[in-house]
C-alpha positions as CSV (number, residue, x, y, z in Angstrom):
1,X,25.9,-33.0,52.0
2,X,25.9,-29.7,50.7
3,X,23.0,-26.4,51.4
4,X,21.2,-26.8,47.7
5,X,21.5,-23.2,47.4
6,X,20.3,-20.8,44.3
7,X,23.9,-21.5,42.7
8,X,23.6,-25.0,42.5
9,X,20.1,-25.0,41.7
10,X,21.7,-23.2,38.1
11,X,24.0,-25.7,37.3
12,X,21.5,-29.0,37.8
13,X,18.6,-26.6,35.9
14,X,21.6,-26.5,33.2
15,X,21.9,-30.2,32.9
16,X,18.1,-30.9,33.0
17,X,17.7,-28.1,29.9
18,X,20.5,-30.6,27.8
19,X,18.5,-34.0,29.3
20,X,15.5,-35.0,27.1
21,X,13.8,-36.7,29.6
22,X,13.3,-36.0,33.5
23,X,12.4,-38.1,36.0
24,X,10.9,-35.9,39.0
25,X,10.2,-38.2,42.1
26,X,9.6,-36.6,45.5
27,X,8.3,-38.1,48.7
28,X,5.1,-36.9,50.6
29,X,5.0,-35.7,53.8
30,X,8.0,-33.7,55.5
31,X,8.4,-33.0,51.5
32,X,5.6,-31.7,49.7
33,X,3.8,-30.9,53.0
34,X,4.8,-30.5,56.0
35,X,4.8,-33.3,58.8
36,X,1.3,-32.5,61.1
37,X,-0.1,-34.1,64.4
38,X,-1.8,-36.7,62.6
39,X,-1.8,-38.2,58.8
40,X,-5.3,-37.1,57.8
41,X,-4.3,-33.0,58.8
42,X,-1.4,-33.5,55.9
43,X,-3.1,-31.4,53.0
44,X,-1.4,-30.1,49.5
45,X,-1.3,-26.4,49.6
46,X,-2.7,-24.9,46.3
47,X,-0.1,-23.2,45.3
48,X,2.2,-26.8,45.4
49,X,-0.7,-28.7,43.1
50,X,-0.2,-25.8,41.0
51,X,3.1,-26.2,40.1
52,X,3.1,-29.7,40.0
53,X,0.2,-29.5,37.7
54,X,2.3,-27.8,35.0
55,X,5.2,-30.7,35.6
56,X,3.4,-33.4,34.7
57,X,1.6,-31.0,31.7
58,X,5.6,-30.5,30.6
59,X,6.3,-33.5,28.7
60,X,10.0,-33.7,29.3
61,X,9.0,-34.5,33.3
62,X,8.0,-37.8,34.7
63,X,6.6,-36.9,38.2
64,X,6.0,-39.7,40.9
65,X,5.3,-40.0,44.7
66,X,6.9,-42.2,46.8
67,X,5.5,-42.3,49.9
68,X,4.6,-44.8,52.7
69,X,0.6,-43.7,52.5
70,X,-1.4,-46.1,50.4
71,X,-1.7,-45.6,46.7
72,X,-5.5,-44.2,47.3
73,X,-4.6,-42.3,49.9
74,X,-2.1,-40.0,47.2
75,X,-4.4,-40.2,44.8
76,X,-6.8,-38.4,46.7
77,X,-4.5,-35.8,48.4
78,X,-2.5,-34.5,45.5
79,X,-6.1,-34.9,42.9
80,X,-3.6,-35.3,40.0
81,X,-4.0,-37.8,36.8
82,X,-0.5,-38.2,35.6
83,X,1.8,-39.0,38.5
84,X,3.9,-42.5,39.7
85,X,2.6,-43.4,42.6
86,X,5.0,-46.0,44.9
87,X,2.8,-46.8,48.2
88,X,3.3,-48.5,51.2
89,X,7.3,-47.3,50.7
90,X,7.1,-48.5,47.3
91,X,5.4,-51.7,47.7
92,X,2.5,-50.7,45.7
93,X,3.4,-49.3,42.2
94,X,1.0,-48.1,40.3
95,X,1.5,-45.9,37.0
96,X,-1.0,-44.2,34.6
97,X,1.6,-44.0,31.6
98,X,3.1,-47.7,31.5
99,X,-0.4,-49.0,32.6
100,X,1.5,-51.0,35.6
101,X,0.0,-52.5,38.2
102,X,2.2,-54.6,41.4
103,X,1.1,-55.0,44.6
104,X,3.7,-57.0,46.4
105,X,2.2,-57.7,49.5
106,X,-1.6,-58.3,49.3
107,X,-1.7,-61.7,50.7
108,X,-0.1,-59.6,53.8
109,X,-2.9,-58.0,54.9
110,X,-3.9,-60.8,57.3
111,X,-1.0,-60.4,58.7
112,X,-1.9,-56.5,59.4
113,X,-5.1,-57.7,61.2
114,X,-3.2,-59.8,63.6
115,X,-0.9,-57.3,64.5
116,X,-3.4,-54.4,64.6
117,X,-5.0,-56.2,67.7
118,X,-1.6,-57.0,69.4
119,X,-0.9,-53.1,69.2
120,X,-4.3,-51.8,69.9
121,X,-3.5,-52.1,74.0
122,X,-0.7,-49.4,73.2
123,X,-3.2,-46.5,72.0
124,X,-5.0,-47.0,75.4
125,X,-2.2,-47.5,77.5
126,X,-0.2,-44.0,75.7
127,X,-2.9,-41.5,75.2
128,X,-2.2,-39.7,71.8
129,X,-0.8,-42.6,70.2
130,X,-2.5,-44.4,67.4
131,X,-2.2,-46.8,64.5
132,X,-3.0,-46.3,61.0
133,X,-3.9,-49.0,59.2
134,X,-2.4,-48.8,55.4
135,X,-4.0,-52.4,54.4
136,X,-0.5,-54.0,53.8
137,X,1.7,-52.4,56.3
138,X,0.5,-51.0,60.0
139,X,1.9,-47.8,61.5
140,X,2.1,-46.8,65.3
141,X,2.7,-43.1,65.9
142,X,3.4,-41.8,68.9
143,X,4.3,-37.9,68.3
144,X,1.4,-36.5,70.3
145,X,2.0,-38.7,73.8
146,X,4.1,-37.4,76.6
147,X,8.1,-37.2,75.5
148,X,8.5,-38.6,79.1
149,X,6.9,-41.7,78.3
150,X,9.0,-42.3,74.5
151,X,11.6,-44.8,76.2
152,X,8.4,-47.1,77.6
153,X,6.4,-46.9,74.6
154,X,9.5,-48.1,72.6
155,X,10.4,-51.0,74.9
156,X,7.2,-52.0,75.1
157,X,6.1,-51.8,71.3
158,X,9.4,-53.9,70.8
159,X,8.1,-56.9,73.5
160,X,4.9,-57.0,71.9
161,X,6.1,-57.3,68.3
162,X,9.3,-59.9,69.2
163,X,7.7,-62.7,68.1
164,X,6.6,-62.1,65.0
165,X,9.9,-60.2,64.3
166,X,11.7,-63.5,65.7
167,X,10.1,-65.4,63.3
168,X,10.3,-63.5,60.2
169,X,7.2,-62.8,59.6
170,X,7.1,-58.8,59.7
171,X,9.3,-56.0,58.9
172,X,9.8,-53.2,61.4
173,X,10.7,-49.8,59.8
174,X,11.3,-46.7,62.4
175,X,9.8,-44.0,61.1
176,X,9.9,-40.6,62.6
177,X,8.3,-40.7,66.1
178,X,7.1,-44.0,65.3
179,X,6.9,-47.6,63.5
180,X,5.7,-49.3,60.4
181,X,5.0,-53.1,60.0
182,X,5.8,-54.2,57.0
183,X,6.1,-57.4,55.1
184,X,8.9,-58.9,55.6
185,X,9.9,-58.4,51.6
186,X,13.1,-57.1,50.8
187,X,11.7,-54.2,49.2
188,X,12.3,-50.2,50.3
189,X,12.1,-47.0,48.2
190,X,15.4,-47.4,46.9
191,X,14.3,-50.5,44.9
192,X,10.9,-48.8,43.7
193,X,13.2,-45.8,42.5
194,X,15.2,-48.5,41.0
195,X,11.9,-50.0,39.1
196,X,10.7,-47.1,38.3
197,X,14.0,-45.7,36.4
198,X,14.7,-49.1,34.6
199,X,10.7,-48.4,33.0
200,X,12.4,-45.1,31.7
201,X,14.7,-43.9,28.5
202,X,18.5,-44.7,29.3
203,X,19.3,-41.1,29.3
204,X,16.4,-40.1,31.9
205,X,17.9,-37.7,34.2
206,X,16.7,-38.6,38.0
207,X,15.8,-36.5,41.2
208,X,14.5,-37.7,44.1
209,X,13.2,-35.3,47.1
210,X,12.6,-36.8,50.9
211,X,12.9,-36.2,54.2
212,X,12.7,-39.0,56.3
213,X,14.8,-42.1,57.1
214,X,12.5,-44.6,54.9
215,X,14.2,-42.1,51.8
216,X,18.0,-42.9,52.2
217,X,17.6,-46.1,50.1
218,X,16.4,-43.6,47.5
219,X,19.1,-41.6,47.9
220,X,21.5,-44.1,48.0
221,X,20.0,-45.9,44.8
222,X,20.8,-42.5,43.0
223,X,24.3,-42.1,44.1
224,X,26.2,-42.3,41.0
225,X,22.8,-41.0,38.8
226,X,21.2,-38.4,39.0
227,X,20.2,-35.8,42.0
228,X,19.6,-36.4,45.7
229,X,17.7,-34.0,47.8
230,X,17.2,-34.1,51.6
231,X,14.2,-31.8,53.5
232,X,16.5,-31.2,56.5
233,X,20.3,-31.2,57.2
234,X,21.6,-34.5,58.1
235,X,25.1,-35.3,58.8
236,X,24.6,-39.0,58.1
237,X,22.6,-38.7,54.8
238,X,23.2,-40.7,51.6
239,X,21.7,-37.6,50.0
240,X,24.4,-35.0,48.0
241,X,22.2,-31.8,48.9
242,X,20.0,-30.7,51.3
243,X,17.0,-27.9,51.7
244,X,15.6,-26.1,54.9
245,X,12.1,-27.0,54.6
246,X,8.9,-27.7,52.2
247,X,8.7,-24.1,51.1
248,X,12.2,-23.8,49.5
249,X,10.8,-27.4,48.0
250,X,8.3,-26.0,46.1
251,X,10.8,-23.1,45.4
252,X,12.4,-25.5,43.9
253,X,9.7,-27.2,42.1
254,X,8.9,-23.8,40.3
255,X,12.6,-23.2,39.0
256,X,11.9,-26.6,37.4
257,X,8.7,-25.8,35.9
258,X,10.2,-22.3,34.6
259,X,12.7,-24.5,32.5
260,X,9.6,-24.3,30.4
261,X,7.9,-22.1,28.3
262,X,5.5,-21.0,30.6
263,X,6.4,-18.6,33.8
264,X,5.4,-19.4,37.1
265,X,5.6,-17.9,40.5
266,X,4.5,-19.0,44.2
267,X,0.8,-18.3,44.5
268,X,0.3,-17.7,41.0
Protein backbone atom coordinates (compact mmCIF):
# COMPACT_ATOMS: atom_id res chain seq x y z
CA UNK A 1 0.00 0.00 0.00
CA UNK A 2 1.51 3.06 -1.25
CA UNK A 3 1.30 7.11 0.58
CA UNK A 4 -1.39 8.53 -2.10
CA UNK A 5 0.65 11.41 -2.47
CA UNK A 6 0.16 14.69 -4.84
CA UNK A 7 2.04 12.69 -7.74
CA UNK A 8 -0.23 9.92 -7.81
CA UNK A 9 -3.18 11.98 -7.25
CA UNK A 10 -2.02 13.43 -11.14
CA UNK A 11 -1.99 10.33 -12.80
CA UNK A 12 -5.57 8.79 -11.34
CA UNK A 13 -7.00 12.69 -12.07
CA UNK A 14 -5.54 11.80 -15.60
CA UNK A 15 -7.45 8.64 -16.06
CA UNK A 16 -10.77 10.02 -14.51
CA UNK A 17 -10.48 13.23 -17.20
CA UNK A 18 -10.37 10.24 -20.28
CA UNK A 19 -13.27 8.09 -18.16
CA UNK A 20 -16.90 9.31 -19.07
CA UNK A 21 -18.31 8.19 -16.06
CA UNK A 22 -17.13 8.10 -12.30
CA UNK A 23 -18.16 6.24 -9.65
CA UNK A 24 -17.23 8.18 -6.34
CA UNK A 25 -18.09 5.94 -3.17
CA UNK A 26 -16.57 6.85 0.22
CA UNK A 27 -17.36 5.58 3.68
CA UNK A 28 -18.61 7.77 6.62
CA UNK A 29 -16.95 8.05 9.62
CA UNK A 30 -13.03 7.78 10.02
CA UNK A 31 -13.55 9.12 6.27
CA UNK A 32 -15.51 12.02 5.66
CA UNK A 33 -15.46 12.83 9.43
CA UNK A 34 -13.55 11.99 11.84
CA UNK A 35 -14.18 9.04 14.38
CA UNK A 36 -15.68 10.98 17.82
CA UNK A 37 -16.66 9.59 21.42
CA UNK A 38 -19.99 8.78 20.39
CA UNK A 39 -22.02 8.36 16.85
CA UNK A 40 -24.42 11.32 17.31
CA UNK A 41 -20.99 13.97 17.86
CA UNK A 42 -19.96 12.69 14.04
CA UNK A 43 -21.03 15.96 12.10
CA UNK A 44 -20.09 16.92 8.15
CA UNK A 45 -17.91 19.95 8.25
CA UNK A 46 -19.17 22.63 5.80
CA UNK A 47 -16.53 22.92 3.90
CA UNK A 48 -16.84 18.76 3.05
CA UNK A 49 -20.79 19.19 2.09
CA UNK A 50 -19.44 21.79 -0.04
CA UNK A 51 -17.41 19.97 -2.18
CA UNK A 52 -19.43 17.11 -2.32
CA UNK A 53 -22.17 19.30 -3.30
CA UNK A 54 -20.56 20.23 -6.61
CA UNK A 55 -19.74 16.22 -7.15
CA UNK A 56 -22.86 15.10 -7.38
CA UNK A 57 -23.84 18.67 -9.39
CA UNK A 58 -20.82 17.29 -11.99
CA UNK A 59 -22.58 14.85 -14.03
CA UNK A 60 -19.68 12.68 -14.87
CA UNK A 61 -19.63 11.65 -10.80
CA UNK A 62 -21.82 9.14 -9.17
CA UNK A 63 -21.29 9.75 -5.44
CA UNK A 64 -22.48 7.12 -2.69
CA UNK A 65 -22.03 6.40 1.09
CA UNK A 66 -21.32 3.29 2.33
CA UNK A 67 -21.46 3.17 5.78
CA UNK A 68 -22.77 0.96 8.63
CA UNK A 69 -25.23 4.03 10.00
CA UNK A 70 -28.79 3.50 8.83
CA UNK A 71 -29.83 4.89 5.58
CA UNK A 72 -31.81 7.90 7.57
CA UNK A 73 -29.26 8.43 9.66
CA UNK A 74 -26.89 9.58 6.26
CA UNK A 75 -29.56 11.21 4.88
CA UNK A 76 -29.80 13.50 7.57
CA UNK A 77 -25.99 14.05 8.27
CA UNK A 78 -24.65 14.83 4.85
CA UNK A 79 -28.44 16.88 3.86
CA UNK A 80 -27.66 15.88 0.19
CA UNK A 81 -30.35 14.73 -2.62
CA UNK A 82 -28.26 12.92 -5.08
CA UNK A 83 -26.07 10.39 -3.24
CA UNK A 84 -26.08 6.18 -3.04
CA UNK A 85 -26.61 5.42 0.10
CA UNK A 86 -25.51 1.48 1.32
CA UNK A 87 -26.59 1.27 5.17
CA UNK A 88 -26.21 -1.08 7.71
CA UNK A 89 -22.69 -2.05 5.73
CA UNK A 90 -24.58 -2.11 2.65
CA UNK A 91 -27.53 -4.03 3.70
CA UNK A 92 -29.82 -1.21 2.90
CA UNK A 93 -29.41 0.21 -0.61
CA UNK A 94 -31.24 2.90 -1.44
CA UNK A 95 -30.58 5.21 -4.68
CA UNK A 96 -32.31 8.41 -5.88
CA UNK A 97 -31.16 7.87 -9.65
CA UNK A 98 -32.11 4.17 -10.36
CA UNK A 99 -35.17 4.54 -7.98
CA UNK A 100 -33.90 1.27 -5.99
CA UNK A 101 -35.14 0.20 -3.01
CA UNK A 102 -33.57 -3.42 -1.00
CA UNK A 103 -33.62 -3.87 2.40
CA UNK A 104 -32.20 -7.27 3.03
CA UNK A 105 -32.73 -7.77 6.45
CA UNK A 106 -36.06 -6.27 7.72
CA UNK A 107 -37.62 -9.38 9.03
CA UNK A 108 -34.21 -9.11 11.30
CA UNK A 109 -35.15 -6.58 13.46
CA UNK A 110 -36.79 -8.97 15.99
CA UNK A 111 -33.85 -10.42 16.17
CA UNK A 112 -32.16 -6.86 17.19
CA UNK A 113 -34.71 -6.63 20.13
CA UNK A 114 -33.71 -9.93 21.54
CA UNK A 115 -30.25 -9.25 21.55
CA UNK A 116 -30.49 -5.59 22.63
CA UNK A 117 -31.75 -6.88 26.04
CA UNK A 118 -29.11 -9.75 26.34
CA UNK A 119 -26.42 -6.75 25.91
CA UNK A 120 -28.08 -4.16 27.92
CA UNK A 121 -26.36 -5.65 31.33
CA UNK A 122 -22.99 -4.71 29.53
CA UNK A 123 -23.60 -0.76 29.50
CA UNK A 124 -24.18 -1.04 33.25
CA UNK A 125 -21.65 -3.35 34.14
CA UNK A 126 -18.71 -1.08 31.73
CA UNK A 127 -19.56 2.53 32.35
CA UNK A 128 -19.08 4.33 28.99
CA UNK A 129 -20.13 1.63 26.89
CA UNK A 130 -23.39 1.66 24.98
CA UNK A 131 -25.36 0.14 22.19
CA UNK A 132 -26.76 1.73 19.23
CA UNK A 133 -29.60 0.37 17.91
CA UNK A 134 -29.46 0.66 13.75
CA UNK A 135 -33.03 -1.29 13.42
CA UNK A 136 -31.40 -4.27 11.47
CA UNK A 137 -28.05 -4.65 13.04
CA UNK A 138 -27.03 -3.73 16.88
CA UNK A 139 -23.66 -2.08 17.73
CA UNK A 140 -21.77 -2.24 21.25
CA UNK A 141 -19.13 0.41 21.59
CA UNK A 142 -16.92 0.40 24.13
CA UNK A 143 -14.18 3.31 23.29
CA UNK A 144 -15.03 5.54 26.29
CA UNK A 145 -14.68 2.55 29.23
CA UNK A 146 -11.45 2.02 31.03
CA UNK A 147 -8.65 0.35 28.44
CA UNK A 148 -7.98 -1.87 31.57
CA UNK A 149 -11.26 -3.41 31.48
CA UNK A 150 -11.17 -4.13 27.16
CA UNK A 151 -9.97 -7.87 27.66
CA UNK A 152 -13.27 -8.47 30.17
CA UNK A 153 -15.63 -6.58 28.16
CA UNK A 154 -14.58 -8.69 25.10
CA UNK A 155 -14.83 -12.13 26.87
CA UNK A 156 -17.76 -11.39 28.26
CA UNK A 157 -19.66 -9.73 25.12
CA UNK A 158 -18.47 -13.06 23.37
CA UNK A 159 -20.33 -15.54 26.33
CA UNK A 160 -23.29 -13.64 26.11
CA UNK A 161 -23.69 -13.67 22.29
CA UNK A 162 -22.38 -17.67 21.91
CA UNK A 163 -25.59 -18.93 21.49
CA UNK A 164 -27.02 -17.15 18.99
CA UNK A 165 -23.59 -17.09 17.17
CA UNK A 166 -23.67 -21.07 17.67
CA UNK A 167 -26.67 -21.27 16.03
CA UNK A 168 -26.45 -19.16 13.20
CA UNK A 169 -28.62 -16.83 13.82
CA UNK A 170 -26.48 -13.44 13.96
CA UNK A 171 -23.40 -12.10 12.39
CA UNK A 172 -20.71 -10.63 14.57
CA UNK A 173 -18.63 -7.89 12.85
CA UNK A 174 -15.58 -6.22 14.97
CA UNK A 175 -15.68 -2.93 14.42
CA UNK A 176 -13.17 -0.46 15.77
CA UNK A 177 -13.38 -0.55 19.68
CA UNK A 178 -16.37 -2.49 19.36
CA UNK A 179 -19.15 -4.97 17.73
CA UNK A 180 -21.99 -5.09 15.33
CA UNK A 181 -24.79 -7.74 15.20
CA UNK A 182 -25.73 -8.34 12.04
CA UNK A 183 -27.84 -10.74 10.16
CA UNK A 184 -26.41 -13.57 9.51
CA UNK A 185 -26.61 -12.76 5.42
CA UNK A 186 -23.62 -13.11 3.52
CA UNK A 187 -23.56 -9.66 2.60
CA UNK A 188 -20.58 -6.88 3.38
CA UNK A 189 -19.64 -3.68 1.63
CA UNK A 190 -17.72 -5.43 -0.86
CA UNK A 191 -20.93 -6.93 -2.35
CA UNK A 192 -22.95 -3.58 -2.12
CA UNK A 193 -19.89 -1.97 -4.09
CA UNK A 194 -20.31 -4.90 -6.27
CA UNK A 195 -24.32 -4.02 -6.80
CA UNK A 196 -23.80 -0.85 -7.00
CA UNK A 197 -21.11 -0.96 -9.98
CA UNK A 198 -23.04 -3.68 -11.98
CA UNK A 199 -26.22 -0.66 -11.94
CA UNK A 200 -23.50 1.48 -13.71
CA UNK A 201 -22.03 1.99 -17.53
CA UNK A 202 -19.29 -0.77 -18.32
CA UNK A 203 -16.66 1.76 -18.54
CA UNK A 204 -17.55 3.51 -15.05
CA UNK A 205 -14.29 4.21 -13.45
CA UNK A 206 -14.58 3.26 -9.51
CA UNK A 207 -13.06 4.65 -6.20
CA UNK A 208 -13.79 3.74 -2.99
CA UNK A 209 -12.56 5.77 0.32
CA UNK A 210 -12.68 3.90 4.05
CA UNK A 211 -11.01 3.53 6.95
CA UNK A 212 -12.17 0.86 8.91
CA UNK A 213 -11.99 -3.02 8.86
CA UNK A 214 -15.88 -3.40 7.63
CA UNK A 215 -14.09 -1.55 4.19
CA UNK A 216 -11.50 -4.21 3.06
CA UNK A 217 -14.25 -6.22 1.24
CA UNK A 218 -14.61 -2.91 -0.62
CA UNK A 219 -11.24 -2.74 -1.29
CA UNK A 220 -10.84 -6.07 -2.23
CA UNK A 221 -14.00 -6.06 -4.56
CA UNK A 222 -12.07 -3.19 -6.52
CA UNK A 223 -8.79 -4.93 -6.80
CA UNK A 224 -8.43 -5.38 -10.38
CA UNK A 225 -11.03 -2.08 -11.15
CA UNK A 226 -10.63 0.88 -10.34
CA UNK A 227 -9.04 2.86 -7.13
CA UNK A 228 -8.72 1.86 -3.49
CA UNK A 229 -8.11 4.32 -0.77
CA UNK A 230 -7.36 3.66 2.93
CA UNK A 231 -7.79 6.67 5.82
CA UNK A 232 -4.79 5.26 7.75
CA UNK A 233 -1.63 3.24 6.94
CA UNK A 234 -2.24 -0.43 7.18
CA UNK A 235 0.26 -3.09 6.51
CA UNK A 236 -2.43 -5.71 5.99
CA UNK A 237 -4.81 -3.68 3.77
CA UNK A 238 -6.51 -4.91 0.53
CA UNK A 239 -6.43 -1.19 -0.34
CA UNK A 240 -3.52 0.07 -3.19
CA UNK A 241 -3.16 3.57 -1.44
CA UNK A 242 -3.47 5.08 1.62
CA UNK A 243 -4.04 8.81 3.17
CA UNK A 244 -3.12 10.31 6.66
CA UNK A 245 -6.39 11.46 7.70
CA UNK A 246 -10.00 13.05 6.81
CA UNK A 247 -8.48 16.36 5.84
CA UNK A 248 -6.13 15.20 3.01
CA UNK A 249 -9.64 13.27 2.14
CA UNK A 250 -11.44 16.12 1.41
CA UNK A 251 -8.04 17.45 -0.22
CA UNK A 252 -8.72 14.99 -2.21
CA UNK A 253 -12.28 15.35 -2.88
CA UNK A 254 -11.55 18.98 -4.13
CA UNK A 255 -8.82 17.89 -6.80
CA UNK A 256 -11.69 15.76 -8.01
CA UNK A 257 -14.15 18.38 -8.19
CA UNK A 258 -11.49 20.78 -9.96
CA UNK A 259 -11.48 18.20 -12.84
CA UNK A 260 -14.42 20.43 -13.62
CA UNK A 261 -15.15 23.58 -14.88
CA UNK A 262 -15.58 25.24 -11.78
CA UNK A 263 -12.63 26.00 -9.16
CA UNK A 264 -12.81 25.14 -5.74
CA UNK A 265 -10.72 25.54 -2.61
CA UNK A 266 -11.07 24.31 1.18
CA UNK A 267 -13.35 26.76 2.93
CA UNK A 268 -14.52 28.30 -0.18
Amino acid sequence: MRYFSASLQKKIVEKIQCSSHILLLLDYDGTLSPIVSTPQEARLKSSTQTVLKALTKNSRFTIGIITGRSVQQIKRLLGLKKVIIGGNHGLQLWSPKLKDRYNLAEGFKYRIKEMKQELKPLQEKFPGSFLEDKKISLAYHYRLTNPSLYSRIKTEFFERIDPWVKGQKIHVLEIKKGWEVLPPILWDKGKAVKWILARHPKETFPIFIGDDVTDESAFKALASKGVSIRVGRKKSSAAQYFLKNVPEVEKFLVTLANTGKQQFQIGS
